[in-house]
C-alpha positions, 0 to 999 in steps of 0.5 A, spaced: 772 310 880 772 317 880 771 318 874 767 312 872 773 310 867 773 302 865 780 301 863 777 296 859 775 302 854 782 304 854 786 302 847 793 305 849 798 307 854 803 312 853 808 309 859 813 313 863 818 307 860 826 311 861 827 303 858 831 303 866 831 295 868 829 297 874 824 302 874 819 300 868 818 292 871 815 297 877 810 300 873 808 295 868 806 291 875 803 298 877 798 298 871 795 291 870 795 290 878 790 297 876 787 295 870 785 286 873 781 290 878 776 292 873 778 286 866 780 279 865 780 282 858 788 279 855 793 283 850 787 289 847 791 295 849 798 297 846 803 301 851 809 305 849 814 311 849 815 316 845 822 316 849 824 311 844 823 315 839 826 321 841 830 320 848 828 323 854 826 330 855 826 330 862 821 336 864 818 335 858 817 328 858 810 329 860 808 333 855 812 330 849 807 323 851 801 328 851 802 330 845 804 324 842 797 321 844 793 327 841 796 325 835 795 318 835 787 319 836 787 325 831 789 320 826 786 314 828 792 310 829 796 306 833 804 308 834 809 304 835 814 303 839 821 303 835 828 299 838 824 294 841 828 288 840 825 283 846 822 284 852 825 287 859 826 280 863 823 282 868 817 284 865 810 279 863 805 281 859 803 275 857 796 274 860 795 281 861 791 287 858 798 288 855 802 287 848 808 292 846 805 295 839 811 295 834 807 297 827 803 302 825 797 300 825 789 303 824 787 304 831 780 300 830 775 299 836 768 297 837 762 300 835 760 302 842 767 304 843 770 311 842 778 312 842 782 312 849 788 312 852 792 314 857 799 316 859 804 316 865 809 321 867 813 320 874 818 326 874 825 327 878 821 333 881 817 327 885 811 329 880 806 323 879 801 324 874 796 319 870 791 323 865 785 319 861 784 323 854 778 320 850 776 321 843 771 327 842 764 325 838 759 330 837 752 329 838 748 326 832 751 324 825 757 327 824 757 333 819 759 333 811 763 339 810 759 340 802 753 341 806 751 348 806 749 352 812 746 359 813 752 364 811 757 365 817 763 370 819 768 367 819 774 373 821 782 372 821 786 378 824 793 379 824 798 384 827 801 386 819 797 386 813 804 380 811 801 376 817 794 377 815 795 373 808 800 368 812 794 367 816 789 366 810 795 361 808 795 358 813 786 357 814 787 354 807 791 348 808 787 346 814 781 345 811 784 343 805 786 336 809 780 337 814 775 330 814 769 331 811 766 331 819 769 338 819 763 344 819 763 351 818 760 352 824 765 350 828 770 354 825 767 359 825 765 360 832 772 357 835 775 363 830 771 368 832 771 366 840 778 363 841 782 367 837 784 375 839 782 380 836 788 384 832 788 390 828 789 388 821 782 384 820 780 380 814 772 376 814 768 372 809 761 370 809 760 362 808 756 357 807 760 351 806 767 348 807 767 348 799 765 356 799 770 358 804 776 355 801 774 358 794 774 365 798 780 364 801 784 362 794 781 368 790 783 372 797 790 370 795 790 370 788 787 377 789 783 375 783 775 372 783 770 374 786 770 378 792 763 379 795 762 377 802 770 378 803 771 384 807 778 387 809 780 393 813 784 396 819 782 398 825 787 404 827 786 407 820 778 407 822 778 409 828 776 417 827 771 415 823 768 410 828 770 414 834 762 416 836 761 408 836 766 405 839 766 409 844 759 409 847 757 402 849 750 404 848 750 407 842 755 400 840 750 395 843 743 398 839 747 398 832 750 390 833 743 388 836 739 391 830 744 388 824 743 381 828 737 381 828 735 383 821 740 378 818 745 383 817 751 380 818 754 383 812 754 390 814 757 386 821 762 383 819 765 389 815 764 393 821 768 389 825 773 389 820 774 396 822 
């Protein structure tokens, strides 16, 4: 209720579930004495536990469900519940919002639907939580990674120039298997607001997914072209940009007249110094 969550909307549910005689009827009546309040919708919303998969990780019970339930919304897809022969005798799921899931299966949902799914965690520390994850969807249509944007920096940095490269490796298989719904803009602002700046830097200007991926190829190639592509060391540069780093005024004027021409070349090549 208090967060006007219909458990309705609710495809998937991560269970404590320690496969225990006793303990999982308790919890199975626990979520259909929920969700009945609000549905007479029967067997939509596949429930599990990762604890079949895995074991029980004790204290980290919670996060192993949590990380199980992002995956399964990342990929679209319903995991199953593995080792499950039938079902606990003291369990009824017939007539319930409820079905044990038992195969891989495409996580399909209504047009006016998103993805959602819940988990349970009841720890021997006497911690009960239950957490909601929704799927994100962006506003509008989604972006096509071909569709080309205004250059944007795009900035990786490393503690060595060995890391740097790892790093480049690392952004070059992402976007390699990212959906076409990825846009540079996103990548761009997250890379350059979520990431801590270290001292060996490496920037390209792109415009496309598609621009991107080749500008990192020919990074680590260390063949093609290599405009828009700038690399440097902070503590190398450091005398050289003493008389700017080191008088915020002087700094905030040169970043405000090169954004403001468009200059976001010479930015960015500044900022890999």
């Amino acid at each position: 209720d208090r967060f006007q969550i219909n458990p309705e909307s609710i495809q998937l549910i991560e269970a404590h579930g320690t496969g225990t005689k006793l303990g999982d009827p308790i919890e199975v009546e626990g979520l259909k004495k929920s969700f009945e309040k609000y549905t007479t919708e029967k067997n939509y919303c596949a429930i599990g536990s990762v604890k079949s998969n895995i074991g029980h990780c004790l204290t980290a019970a919670g996060v192993a469900g949590f990380i199980k339930l992002l995956q399964a919304i990342h990929h679209k897809q319903l995991p199953p519940t593995i080792n499950f022969e039938k079902l606990n005798e003291h369990i009824r799921l017939d007539g319930s919002p409820f079905y044990v899931n038992t195969q891989l299966t495409d996580w399909k949902i209504k047009e006016t639907q998103q993805r959602q799914a819940a988990i349970s965690s009841f720890g021997f520390s006497g911690t009960n939580a239950h957490l909601v994850l929704g799927e994100y969807l962006p506003a509008g249509t989604p972006a096509n990674n071909d569709t080309q944007h205004s250059p944007q920096m795009i900035v990786l940095s490393a503690r060595s120039g060995e890391q740097l490269k790892q790093q480049a490796a690392n952004l070059l298989a992402y976007l390699e298997g990212a959906p076409s719904s990825f846009d540079i803009t996103d990548i761009a602002y997250t890379l350059q607001t979520g990431r801590e700046a270290m001292e060996e830097r490496l920037g390209f200007m792109a415009g496309s997914i598609a621009e991107l991926t080749g500008k990192l190829q020919s990074f680590l190639n260390g063949t093609g072209d290599t405009a828009g592509i700038c690399q440097g060391q902070v503590k190398r540069n450091k005398e050289g940009l003493r008389i700017i780093s080191n008088d915020d005024d002087i700094k905030d004027a040169i970043i405000d007249n090169l954004v403001s021409h468009g200059k976001l070349l010479q930015l960015l090549d500044l900022w890999v110094k």
